[in-house]
Each structure stands twice: as structure tokens, then as C-alpha cells.
N, C-alpha and C positions, 0 to 999 in steps of 0.2 A: 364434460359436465357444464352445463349453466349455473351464471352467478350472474350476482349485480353488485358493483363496484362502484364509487365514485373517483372521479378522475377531474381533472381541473380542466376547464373548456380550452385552453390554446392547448396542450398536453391530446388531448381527443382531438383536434381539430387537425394538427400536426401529425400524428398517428395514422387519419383519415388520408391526411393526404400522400403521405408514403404509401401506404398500404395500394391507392389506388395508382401511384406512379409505380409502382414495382409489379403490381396485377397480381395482389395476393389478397388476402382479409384481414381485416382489424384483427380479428381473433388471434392470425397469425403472427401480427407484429407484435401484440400484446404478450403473446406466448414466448417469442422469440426476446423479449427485452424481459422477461420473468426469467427465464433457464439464464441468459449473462449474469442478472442483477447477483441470483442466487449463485453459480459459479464462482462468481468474482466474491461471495461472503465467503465462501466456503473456503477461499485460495488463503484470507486472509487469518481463517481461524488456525488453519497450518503453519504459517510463518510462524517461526519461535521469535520473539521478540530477545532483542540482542541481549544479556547480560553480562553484568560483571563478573568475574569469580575473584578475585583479589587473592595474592598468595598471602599468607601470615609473614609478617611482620607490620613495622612503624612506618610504609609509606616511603618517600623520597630520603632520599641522605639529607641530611641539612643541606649541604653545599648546594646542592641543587631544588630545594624547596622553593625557590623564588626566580629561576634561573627561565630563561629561554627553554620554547623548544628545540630553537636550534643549536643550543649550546649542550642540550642534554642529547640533542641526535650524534652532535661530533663526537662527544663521549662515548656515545656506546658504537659508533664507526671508527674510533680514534685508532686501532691497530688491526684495521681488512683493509687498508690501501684504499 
């Protein structure tokens, strides 16, 4: 299918010059950078974004509310050797 696009001249000019260092057609590069562009969206709408789930309860014991992480990791390693 034909279309008319606008593209920023260094963007086209850079395009141009691939296309003819590789022995292919702008069309083709132009094609080939639309099929990644869209892949790589599509990769992104899959990722689940991390969340929390929090169990029920009040958070931290007090004793450890303002504490270290490395005093809360010894804690919970303090009886596996």
C-alpha cells in the first residue's frame, strides 16, 4: 500500500543511507523499523507491572519499624546457620 508520511530530514537521510549500504529499499527499512517499533509496544503491554499484595495486618513490629535492613535480614536468617 502507498502512503505519504512525514519524517524529519536527518531520520530520511540516515534511512537512505542504510538502505543503500545494505542493497535494500527505504521501504524496506522503513517496514523493518515499524514491525520492531510495534513488537517492542506490544512486549511492553504484556509485562504485568510489579505489584504489592500486603498481607493483613499493622506492618512492621515496632522494634523494627526504624531499624536496618540489615538488622531486619539477620532477624529473619538468625536460626538457618
Amino acid at each position: 500500500m502507498k502512503t505519504t508520511i512525514e519524517i524529519q530530514d536527518a531520520l530520511l537521510e540516515r534511512s537512505k543511507r542504510l538502505a543503500r549500504q545494505e542493497g535494500t529499499t527505504l521501504g524496506a527499512v522503513i517496514e523493518e523499523g515499524l514491525q520492531l517499533a510495534l513488537r517492542a509496544r506490544a512486549q511492553q503491554k504484556r509485562r504485568m507491572p510489579f505489584a504489592l499484595k500486603p498481607f493483613a495486618g499493622d506492618g512492621l513490629n515496632p522494634e523494627f519499624e526504624y531499624a536496618s535492613w540489615e538488622l531486619i535480614r539477620d532477624e529473619i536468617c538468625r536460626d538457618r546457620g
